[in-house]
C-alpha positions in Angstrom: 7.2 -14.2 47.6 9.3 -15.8 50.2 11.7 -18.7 49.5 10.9 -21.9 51.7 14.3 -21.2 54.2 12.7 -17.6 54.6 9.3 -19.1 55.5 10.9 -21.9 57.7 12.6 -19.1 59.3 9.5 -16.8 59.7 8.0 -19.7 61.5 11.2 -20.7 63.9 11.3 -17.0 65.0 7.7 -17.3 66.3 7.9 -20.6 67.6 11.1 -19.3 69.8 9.2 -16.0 70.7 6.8 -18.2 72.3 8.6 -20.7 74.2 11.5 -18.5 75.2 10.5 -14.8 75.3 6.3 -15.7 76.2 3.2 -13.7 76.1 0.8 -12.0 78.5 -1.9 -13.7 78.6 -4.0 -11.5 81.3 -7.3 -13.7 81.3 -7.4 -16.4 84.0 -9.4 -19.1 81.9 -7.6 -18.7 78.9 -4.1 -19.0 80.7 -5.5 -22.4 83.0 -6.5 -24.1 79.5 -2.7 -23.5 78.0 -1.5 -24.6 81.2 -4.0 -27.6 81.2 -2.2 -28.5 77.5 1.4 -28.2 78.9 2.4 -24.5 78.7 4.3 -22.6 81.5 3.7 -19.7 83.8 6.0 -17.3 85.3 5.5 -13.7 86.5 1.8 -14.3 86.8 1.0 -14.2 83.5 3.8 -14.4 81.2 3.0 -17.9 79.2 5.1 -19.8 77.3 5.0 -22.2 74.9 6.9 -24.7 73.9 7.7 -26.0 70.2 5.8 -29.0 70.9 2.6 -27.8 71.9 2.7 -25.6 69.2 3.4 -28.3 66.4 0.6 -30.7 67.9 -2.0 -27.8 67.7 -0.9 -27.4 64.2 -2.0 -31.2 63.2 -5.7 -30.7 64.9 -6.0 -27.2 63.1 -7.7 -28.3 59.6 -6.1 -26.9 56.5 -9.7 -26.4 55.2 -12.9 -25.1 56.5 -15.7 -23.8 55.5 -18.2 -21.1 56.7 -21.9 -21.0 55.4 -24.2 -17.8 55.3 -27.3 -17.6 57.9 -29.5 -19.9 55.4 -27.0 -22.6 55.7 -25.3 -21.9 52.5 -21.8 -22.5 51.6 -20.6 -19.3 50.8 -16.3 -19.6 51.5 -14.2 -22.6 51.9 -11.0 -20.6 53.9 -7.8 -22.3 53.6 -5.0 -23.3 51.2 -5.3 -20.3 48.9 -8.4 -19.1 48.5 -9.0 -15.3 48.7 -12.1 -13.4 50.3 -13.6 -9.8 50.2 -15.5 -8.2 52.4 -16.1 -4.6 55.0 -13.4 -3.8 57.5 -14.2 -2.7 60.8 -15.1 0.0 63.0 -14.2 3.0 61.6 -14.4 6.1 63.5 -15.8 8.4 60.9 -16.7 8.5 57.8 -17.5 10.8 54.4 -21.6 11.6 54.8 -23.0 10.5 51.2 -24.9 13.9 51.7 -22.9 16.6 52.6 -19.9 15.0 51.4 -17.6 15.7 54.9 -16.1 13.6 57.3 -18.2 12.7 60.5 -18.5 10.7 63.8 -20.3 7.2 62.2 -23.6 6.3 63.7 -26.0 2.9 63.9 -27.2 3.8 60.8 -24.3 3.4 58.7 -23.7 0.0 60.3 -27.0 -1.2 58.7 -25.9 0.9 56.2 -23.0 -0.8 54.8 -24.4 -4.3 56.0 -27.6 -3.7 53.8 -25.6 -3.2 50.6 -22.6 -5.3 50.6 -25.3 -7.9 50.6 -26.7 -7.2 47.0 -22.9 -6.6 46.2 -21.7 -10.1 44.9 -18.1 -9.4 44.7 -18.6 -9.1 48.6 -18.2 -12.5 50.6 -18.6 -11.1 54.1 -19.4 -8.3 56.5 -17.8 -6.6 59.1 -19.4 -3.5 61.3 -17.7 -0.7 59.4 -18.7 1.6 61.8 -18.2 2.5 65.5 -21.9 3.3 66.2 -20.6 6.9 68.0 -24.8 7.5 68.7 -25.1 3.9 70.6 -25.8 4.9 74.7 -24.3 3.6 76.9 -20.9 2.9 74.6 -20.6 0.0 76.5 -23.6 -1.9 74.1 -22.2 -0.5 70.8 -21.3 -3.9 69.9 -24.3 -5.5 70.4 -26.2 -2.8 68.7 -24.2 -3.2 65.8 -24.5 -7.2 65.3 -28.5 -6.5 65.5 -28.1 -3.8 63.2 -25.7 -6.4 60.8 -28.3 -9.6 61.1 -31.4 -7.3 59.9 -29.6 -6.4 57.1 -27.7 -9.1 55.7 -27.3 -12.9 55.8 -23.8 -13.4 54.4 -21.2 -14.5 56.6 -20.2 -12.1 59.6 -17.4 -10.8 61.7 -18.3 -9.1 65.1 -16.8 -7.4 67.8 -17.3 -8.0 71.1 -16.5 -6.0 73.9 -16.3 -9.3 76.2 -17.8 -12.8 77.4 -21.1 -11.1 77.9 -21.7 -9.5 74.3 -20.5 -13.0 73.0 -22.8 -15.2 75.2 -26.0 -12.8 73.7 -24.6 -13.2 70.1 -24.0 -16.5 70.3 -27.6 -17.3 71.3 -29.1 -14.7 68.6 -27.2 -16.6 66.2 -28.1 -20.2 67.1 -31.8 -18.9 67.0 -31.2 -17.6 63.6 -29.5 -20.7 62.3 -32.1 -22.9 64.1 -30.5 -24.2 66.7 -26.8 -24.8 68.5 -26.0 -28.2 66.6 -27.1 -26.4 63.8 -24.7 -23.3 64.0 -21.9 -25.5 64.7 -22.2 -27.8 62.0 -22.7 -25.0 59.9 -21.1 -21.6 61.5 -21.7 -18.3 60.0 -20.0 -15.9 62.1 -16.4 -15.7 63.5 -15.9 -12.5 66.4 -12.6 -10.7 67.7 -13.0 -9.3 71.4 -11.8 -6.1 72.3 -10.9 -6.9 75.8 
């Protein structure tokens, strides 16, 4: 849809929005390993990169991956042009199949959703659709809602995570699951965004 000069300058924008303008990057370990790889600090946590750090991450990034389901499976080979379906995420509410009105989503309509976009083939992966509003305290809804996505489906998965602690306990369900941590790497079935 775009010519090449309107992608080229998509992509200079950023790379100047980077180096010049910078980002907040509020978490300490993250910031250290840009640093570490030759970016720049000012006002605590404003980092900036430059061009050249950005174009030598581009030639490790492959153009090609692929991710497997729990079994080990291929099931998507992201890159180049390949397209994917699958749940989006954490929705606040949604229309009961019963009553047909809107409601507060619950735990159950996480395992739910996971449960039967897993017979659905046209489905490739599966996010939480639903905030588990019934999950006490709030602060384990994510975990609750990865358990309740592993018992019902082994396609690929996308989590949440409300921080480094959910991950760590996901990270070691998941290398149970696949058998191992050189096993869930060579083969990775799950990808997570963090909320914090």
């Amino acid at each position: 849809m775009l010519s090449e000069k309107g992608k080229q300058d998509i992509y200079d924008a950023a790379v100047r929005i980077a180096g010049e303008i910078g980002m907040r990057v509020p978490h300490a370990a993250s910031r250290d390993l840009l640093v570490a790889a030759g970016a720049t600090v000012d006002e605590g946590d404003l980092v900036h990169v430059s061009r050249e750090m950005i174009e030598a991450a581009r030639k490790t990034a492959p153009a090609l991956f692929s991710v497997y389901d729990r079994n080990g499976e291929p099931a998507m080979e992201v890159g180049k042009y390949h397209s994917y379906f699958g749940t989006g995420s954490d929705l606040m509410q949604i229309y009961d199949l019963e009553t047909g009105e809107p409601r507060p989503s619950g735990l159950a309509d996480v395992a739910r959703a996971a449960h039967l976009c897993d017979g659905l083939p046209n489905i490739d992966f599966i996010m939480s659709c639903a905030y588990p509003h019934d999950v006490e305290p709030a602060s384990r809804a994510y975990l609750e809602s990865f358990r309740a996505m592993i018992s019902n489906t082994t396609k690929p998965m996308v989590m949440t995570a409300e921080g480094g602690d959910d991950l760590e306990v996901m990270w070691k369900i998941a290398c149970e699951l696949r058998g191992g941590e050189q096993e869930l790497r060579a083969k990775p079935y799950s990808s997570c965004t963090a909320s914090r």
